[in-house]
C-alpha positions as CSV (number, residue, x, y, z in Angstrom):
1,X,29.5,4.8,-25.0
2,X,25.8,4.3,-24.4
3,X,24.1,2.0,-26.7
4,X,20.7,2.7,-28.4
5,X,18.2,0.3,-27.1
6,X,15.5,-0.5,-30.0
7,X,14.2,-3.9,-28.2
8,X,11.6,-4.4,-25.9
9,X,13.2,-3.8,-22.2
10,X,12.1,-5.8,-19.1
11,X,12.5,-4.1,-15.8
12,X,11.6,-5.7,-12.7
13,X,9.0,-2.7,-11.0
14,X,9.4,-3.3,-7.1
15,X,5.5,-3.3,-6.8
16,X,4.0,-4.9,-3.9
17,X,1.2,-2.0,-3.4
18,X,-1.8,-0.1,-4.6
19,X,-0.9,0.9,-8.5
20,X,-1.9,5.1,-8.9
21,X,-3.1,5.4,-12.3
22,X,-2.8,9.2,-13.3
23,X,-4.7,10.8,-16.0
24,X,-3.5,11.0,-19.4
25,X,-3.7,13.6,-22.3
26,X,-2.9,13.1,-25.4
27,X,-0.8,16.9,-27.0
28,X,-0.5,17.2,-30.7
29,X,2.3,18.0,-32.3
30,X,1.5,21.1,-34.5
31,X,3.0,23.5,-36.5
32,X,2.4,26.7,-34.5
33,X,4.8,24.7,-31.6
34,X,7.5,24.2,-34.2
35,X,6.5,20.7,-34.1
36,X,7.4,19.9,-30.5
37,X,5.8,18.5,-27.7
38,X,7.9,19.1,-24.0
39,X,7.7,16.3,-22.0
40,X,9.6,15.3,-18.2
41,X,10.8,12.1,-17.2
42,X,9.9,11.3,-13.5
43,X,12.6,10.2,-10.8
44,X,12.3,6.9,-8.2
45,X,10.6,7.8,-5.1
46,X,9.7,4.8,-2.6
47,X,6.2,4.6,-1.2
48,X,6.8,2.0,2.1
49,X,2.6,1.7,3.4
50,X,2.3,-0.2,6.5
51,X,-0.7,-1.8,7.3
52,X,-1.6,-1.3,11.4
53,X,-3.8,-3.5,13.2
54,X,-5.3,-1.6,16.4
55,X,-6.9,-3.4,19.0
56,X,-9.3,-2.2,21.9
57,X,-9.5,-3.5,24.9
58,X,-12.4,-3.0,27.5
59,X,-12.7,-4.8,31.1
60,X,-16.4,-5.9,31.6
61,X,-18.3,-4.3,34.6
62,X,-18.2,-8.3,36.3
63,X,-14.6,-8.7,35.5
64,X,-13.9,-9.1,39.5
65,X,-16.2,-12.1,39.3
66,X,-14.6,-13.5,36.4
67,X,-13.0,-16.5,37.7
68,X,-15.7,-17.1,41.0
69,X,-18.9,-17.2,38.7
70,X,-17.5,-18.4,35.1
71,X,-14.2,-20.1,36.2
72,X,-12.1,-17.5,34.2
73,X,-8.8,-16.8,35.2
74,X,-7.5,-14.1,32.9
75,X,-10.0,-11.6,32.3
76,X,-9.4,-7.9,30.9
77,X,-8.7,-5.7,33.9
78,X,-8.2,-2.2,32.3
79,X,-8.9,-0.5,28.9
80,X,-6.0,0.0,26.6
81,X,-4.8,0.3,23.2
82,X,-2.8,-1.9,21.4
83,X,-1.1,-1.7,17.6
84,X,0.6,-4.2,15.7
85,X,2.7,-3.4,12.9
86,X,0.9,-6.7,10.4
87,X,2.5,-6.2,7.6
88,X,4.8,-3.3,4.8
89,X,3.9,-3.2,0.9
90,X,6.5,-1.6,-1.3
91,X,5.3,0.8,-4.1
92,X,8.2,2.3,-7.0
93,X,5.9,5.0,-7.7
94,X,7.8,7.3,-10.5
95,X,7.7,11.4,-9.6
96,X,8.3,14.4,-12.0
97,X,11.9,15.4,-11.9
98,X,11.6,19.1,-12.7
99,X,15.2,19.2,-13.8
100,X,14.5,16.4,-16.5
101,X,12.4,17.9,-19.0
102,X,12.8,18.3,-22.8
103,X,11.3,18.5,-26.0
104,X,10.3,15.9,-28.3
105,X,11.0,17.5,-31.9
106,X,9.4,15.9,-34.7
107,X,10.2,16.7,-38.5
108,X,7.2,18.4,-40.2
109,X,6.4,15.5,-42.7
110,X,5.8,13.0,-40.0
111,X,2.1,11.9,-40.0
112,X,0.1,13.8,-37.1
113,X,2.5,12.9,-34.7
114,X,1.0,13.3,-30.6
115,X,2.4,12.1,-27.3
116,X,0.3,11.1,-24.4
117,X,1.4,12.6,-20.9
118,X,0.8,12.3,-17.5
119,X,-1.1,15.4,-15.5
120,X,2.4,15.7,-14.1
121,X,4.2,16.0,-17.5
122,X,5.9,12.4,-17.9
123,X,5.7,11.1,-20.7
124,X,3.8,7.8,-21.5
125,X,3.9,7.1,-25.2
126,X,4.4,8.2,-29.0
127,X,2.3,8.0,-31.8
128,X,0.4,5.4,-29.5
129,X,-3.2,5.2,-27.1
130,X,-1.5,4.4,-23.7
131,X,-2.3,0.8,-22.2
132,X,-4.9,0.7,-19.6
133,X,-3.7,0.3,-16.1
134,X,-6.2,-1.6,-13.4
135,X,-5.5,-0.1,-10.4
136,X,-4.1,-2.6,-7.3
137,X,-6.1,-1.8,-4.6
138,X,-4.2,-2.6,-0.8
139,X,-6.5,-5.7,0.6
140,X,-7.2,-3.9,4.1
141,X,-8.6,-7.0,6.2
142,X,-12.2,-6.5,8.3
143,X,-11.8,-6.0,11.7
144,X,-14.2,-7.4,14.9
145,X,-16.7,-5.1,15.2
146,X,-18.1,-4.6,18.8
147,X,-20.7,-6.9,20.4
148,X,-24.0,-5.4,21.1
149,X,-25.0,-3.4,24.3
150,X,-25.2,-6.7,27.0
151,X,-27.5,-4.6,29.2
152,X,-30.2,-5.1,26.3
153,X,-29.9,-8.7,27.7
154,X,-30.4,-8.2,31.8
155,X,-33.8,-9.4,33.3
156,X,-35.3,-7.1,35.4
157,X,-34.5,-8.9,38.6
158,X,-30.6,-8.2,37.3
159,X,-31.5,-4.4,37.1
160,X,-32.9,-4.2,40.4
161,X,-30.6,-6.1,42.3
162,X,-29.0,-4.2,45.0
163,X,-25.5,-4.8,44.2
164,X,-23.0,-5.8,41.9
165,X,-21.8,-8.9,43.3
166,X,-25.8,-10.2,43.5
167,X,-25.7,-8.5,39.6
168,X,-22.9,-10.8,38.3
169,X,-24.4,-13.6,40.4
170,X,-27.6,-13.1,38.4
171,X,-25.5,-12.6,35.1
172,X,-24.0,-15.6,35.5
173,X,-27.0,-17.5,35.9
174,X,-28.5,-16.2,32.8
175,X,-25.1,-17.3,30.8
176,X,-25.6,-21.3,32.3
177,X,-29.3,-20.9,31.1
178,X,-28.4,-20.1,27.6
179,X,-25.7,-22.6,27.4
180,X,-28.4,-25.2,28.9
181,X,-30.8,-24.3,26.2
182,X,-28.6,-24.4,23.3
183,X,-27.5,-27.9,24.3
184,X,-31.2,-29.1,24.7
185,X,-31.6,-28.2,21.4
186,X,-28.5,-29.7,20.0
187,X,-29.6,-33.2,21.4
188,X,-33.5,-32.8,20.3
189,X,-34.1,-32.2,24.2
190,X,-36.4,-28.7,24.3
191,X,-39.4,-28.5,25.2
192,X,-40.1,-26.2,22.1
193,X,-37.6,-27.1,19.2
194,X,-37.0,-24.9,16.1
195,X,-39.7,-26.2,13.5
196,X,-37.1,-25.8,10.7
197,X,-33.8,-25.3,9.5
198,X,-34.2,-21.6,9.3
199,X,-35.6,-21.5,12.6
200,X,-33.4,-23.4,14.1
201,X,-30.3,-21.5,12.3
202,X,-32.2,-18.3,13.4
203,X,-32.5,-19.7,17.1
204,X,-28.8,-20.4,17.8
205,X,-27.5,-17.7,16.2
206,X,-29.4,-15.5,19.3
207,X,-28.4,-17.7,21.9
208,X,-25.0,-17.5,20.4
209,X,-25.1,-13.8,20.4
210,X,-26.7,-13.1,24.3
211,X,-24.4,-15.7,25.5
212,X,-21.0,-13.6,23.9
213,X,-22.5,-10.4,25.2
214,X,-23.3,-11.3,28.5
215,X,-19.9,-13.8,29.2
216,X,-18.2,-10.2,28.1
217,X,-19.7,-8.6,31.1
218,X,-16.7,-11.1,32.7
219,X,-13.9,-11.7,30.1
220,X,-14.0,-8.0,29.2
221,X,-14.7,-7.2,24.9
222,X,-12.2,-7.0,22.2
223,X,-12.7,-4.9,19.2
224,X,-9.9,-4.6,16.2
225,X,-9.5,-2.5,13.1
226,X,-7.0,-2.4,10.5
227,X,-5.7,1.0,8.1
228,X,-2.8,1.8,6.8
229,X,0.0,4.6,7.2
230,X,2.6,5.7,4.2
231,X,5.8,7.2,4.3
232,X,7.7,8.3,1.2
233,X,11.3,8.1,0.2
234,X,13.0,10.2,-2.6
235,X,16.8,8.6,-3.1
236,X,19.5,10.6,-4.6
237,X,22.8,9.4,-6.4
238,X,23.7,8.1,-3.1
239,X,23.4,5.2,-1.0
240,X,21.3,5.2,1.9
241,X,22.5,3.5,5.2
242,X,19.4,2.9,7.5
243,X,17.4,5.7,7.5
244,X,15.2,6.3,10.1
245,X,12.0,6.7,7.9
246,X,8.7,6.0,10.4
247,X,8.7,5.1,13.9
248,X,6.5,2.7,15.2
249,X,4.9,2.1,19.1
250,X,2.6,-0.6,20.2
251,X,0.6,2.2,22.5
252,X,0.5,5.3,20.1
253,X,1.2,3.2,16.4
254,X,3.2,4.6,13.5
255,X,4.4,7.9,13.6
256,X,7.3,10.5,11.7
257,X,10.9,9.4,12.3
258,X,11.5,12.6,14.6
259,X,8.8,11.0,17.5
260,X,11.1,9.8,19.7
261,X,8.3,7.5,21.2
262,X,8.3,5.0,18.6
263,X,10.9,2.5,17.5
264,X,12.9,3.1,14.3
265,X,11.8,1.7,10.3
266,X,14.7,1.3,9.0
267,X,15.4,2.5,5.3
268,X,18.6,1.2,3.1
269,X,19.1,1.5,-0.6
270,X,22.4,0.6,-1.9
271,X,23.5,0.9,-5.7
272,X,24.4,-1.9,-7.5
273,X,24.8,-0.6,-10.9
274,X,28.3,-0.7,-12.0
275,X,29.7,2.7,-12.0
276,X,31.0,3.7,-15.2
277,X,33.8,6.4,-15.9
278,X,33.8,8.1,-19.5
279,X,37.4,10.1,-20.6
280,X,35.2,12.3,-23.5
281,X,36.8,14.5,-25.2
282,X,35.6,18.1,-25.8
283,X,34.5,16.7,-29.3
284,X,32.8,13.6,-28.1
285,X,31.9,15.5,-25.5
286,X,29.8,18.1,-27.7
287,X,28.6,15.0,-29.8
288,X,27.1,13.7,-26.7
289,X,25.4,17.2,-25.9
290,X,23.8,17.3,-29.4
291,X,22.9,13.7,-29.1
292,X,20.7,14.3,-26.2
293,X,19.1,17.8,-27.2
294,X,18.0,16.4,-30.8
295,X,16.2,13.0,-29.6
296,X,14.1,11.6,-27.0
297,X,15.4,11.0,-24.4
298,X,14.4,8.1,-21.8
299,X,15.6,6.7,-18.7
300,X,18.1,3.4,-18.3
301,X,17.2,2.8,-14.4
302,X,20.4,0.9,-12.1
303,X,19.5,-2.0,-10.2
304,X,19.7,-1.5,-6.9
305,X,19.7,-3.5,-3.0
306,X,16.2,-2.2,-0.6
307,X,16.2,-3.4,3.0
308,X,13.8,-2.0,5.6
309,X,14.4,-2.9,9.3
310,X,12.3,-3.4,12.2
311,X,13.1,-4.0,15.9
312,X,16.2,-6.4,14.2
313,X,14.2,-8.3,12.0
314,X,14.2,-7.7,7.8
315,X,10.4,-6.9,6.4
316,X,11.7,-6.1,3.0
317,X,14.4,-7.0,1.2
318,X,14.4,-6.9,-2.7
319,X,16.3,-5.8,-6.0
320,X,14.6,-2.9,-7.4
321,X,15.0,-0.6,-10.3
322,X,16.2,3.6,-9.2
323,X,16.2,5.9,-11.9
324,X,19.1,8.1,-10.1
325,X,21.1,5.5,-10.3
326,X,20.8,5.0,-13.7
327,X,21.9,7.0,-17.2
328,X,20.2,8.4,-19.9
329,X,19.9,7.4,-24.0
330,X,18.2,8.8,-26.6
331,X,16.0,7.3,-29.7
332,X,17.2,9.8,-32.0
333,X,14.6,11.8,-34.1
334,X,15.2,10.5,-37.5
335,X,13.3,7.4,-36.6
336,X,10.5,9.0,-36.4
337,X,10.4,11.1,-39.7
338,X,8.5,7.7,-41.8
339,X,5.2,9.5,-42.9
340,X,3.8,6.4,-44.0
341,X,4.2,3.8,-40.8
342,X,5.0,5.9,-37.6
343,X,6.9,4.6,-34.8
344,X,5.0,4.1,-31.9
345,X,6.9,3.9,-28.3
346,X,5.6,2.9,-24.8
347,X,7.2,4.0,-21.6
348,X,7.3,2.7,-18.5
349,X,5.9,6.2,-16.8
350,X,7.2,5.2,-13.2
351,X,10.6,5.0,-14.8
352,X,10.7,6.4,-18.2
353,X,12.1,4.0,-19.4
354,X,11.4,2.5,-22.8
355,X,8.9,-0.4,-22.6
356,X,8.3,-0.9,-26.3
357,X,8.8,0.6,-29.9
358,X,6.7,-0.3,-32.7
359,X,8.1,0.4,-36.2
């Protein structure tokens, strides 16, 4: 038989992404209701958010002349795409379960007696102000944003030259020249030295800048940007054995399982909840029924294995708590008929399970 859990529960919430805070409302429990409040408990559904790096390669107009002019040996030699799969975060992000709704019956001498609920329905607390949640938002890293237009740089003997090889010559030339001034400064050598630190900060940070540009012209430019992709997974009773749940390709990125062009994400969930099997009789059976349609009921989420998979190697693999693979209990209602001191009870709204009562 179930036991009644009156203690403070700690679940371990398999967490490792942003935290959705939904709007609550508080409902009154009046007389014109009878006194009750209806309420839904949500179900486990898996939010797996993959964070995508795509980079951007372009081949500089001089890249031909890359290894004559600059001495580089592996410039870009064609534009293309590439994404990178960096990292996965993990988020147990609690759904309404439609099928799980009931009504939270209070007695009518109990003192104003409310309940706070989601905009979806689940509940959140009793008798209590919920406790405010501070959002987690994903850290999405900067990417390298593209170098400025190198032509801004060209003398006007480079812009009239006649041809491209005489144009990377001339390019080339340029880039020595920079790297010849920046050194004369470094050793105290120019003719006309920064007159300050600013100045001299200000100074670099140029010739820095039109040598990049201009060497780019050879070695070809780079430009990366990060975002992220999710993919949701709602579990039944049953295990799941490597589900194909995303698909991911270094030339297109992620993409839905059915795109063929992608490699699989793999998705496994396996209970590890001890199954228990109850002989009730028709009498205990009723009691039971009674039990549950007179209290509040809440969740007891099972424990269960999460894997995900990608091209053989393990990104995730973690216990974490499924409501589907869990029972049900009840705080039954007379422990909330005390006019005087009312019991006050915090959920876990991902899980509706019990986080705290206060009597």
């Amino acid at each position: 038989m179930m036991k009644l859990k009156y203690l403070i529960l700690t679940l371990i919430l398999a967490v490792t992404a942003n935290v959705f805070a939904q709007k609550t409302t508080r409902v009154n429990a009046i007389k014109a209701d009878n006194w009750g409040v209806i309420y839904s408990l949500p179900k486990t559904s898996f939010e797996v958010t993959f964070l995508v790096k795509k980079t951007t390669y372009r081949k500089g107009e001089f890249y031909p002349y890359a290894q004559r002019y600059l001495g580089i040996d592996n410039p870009v030699t064609e534009d293309r795409t590439v994404y990178t799969l960096e990292d996965i975060s993990l988020l147990n992000k609690g759904i309404v379960d439609k099928t799980n709704s009931f009504m939270v019956e209070f007695r009518p001498k109990s003192l104003d007696p409310f309940v706070y609920l989601r905009e979806d329905g689940v509940i959140v607390t009793i008798n209590a102000d919920p406790e405010p949640e501070t959002p987690q938002k994903l850290d999405i890293p900067q990417g390298i944003a593209p170098t400025v237009n190198p032509r801004n740089y060209l003398s006007q003997e480079t812009l009239m030259a006649g041809s491209t090889a005489r144009q990377a010559e001339l390019v080339a030339r340029q880039i020595f020249s920079l790297r010849t001034s920046r050194t004369d400064i470094l050793t105290g050598e120019a003719d006309n030295m920064p007159p300050d630190g600013n100045a001299y900060k200000v100074v670099m940070e140029e010739i820095n800048l039109q040598e990049k540009a201009l060497t780019e012209l050879f070695i070809g430019s780079e430009q990366t940007e990060y975002f992220v992709q999710s993919y949701t997974v709602v579990p039944d009773e049953r295990d799941i054995d490597r589900k194909v749940i995303a698909r991911f390709s270094e030339k297109l990125g992620p993409m839905d399982a059915d795109n063929l062009a992608g490699e699989p994400v793999y998705f496994s969930l396996v209970n590890k909840t001890p199954k228990v099997e109850m002989q009730l009789s028709d009498k205990d059976l009723k009691r039971l029924e009674t039990k549950l349609s007179e209290g509040i009921v809440y969740n007891v989420p099972g424990k269960a294995a999460l894997t995900i998979e990608f091209r053989n190697k393990v990104l995730s693999n973690k216990e974490v708590d499924v409501v589907q693979y869990g029972t049900q209990d009840v705080l039954i209602r007379k422990m909330f008929e005390n006019a005087k001191q009312p019991v006050k009870v915090y959920f876990y709204p991902e899980l509706g399970a019990i986080k705290q009562v206060i009597q």
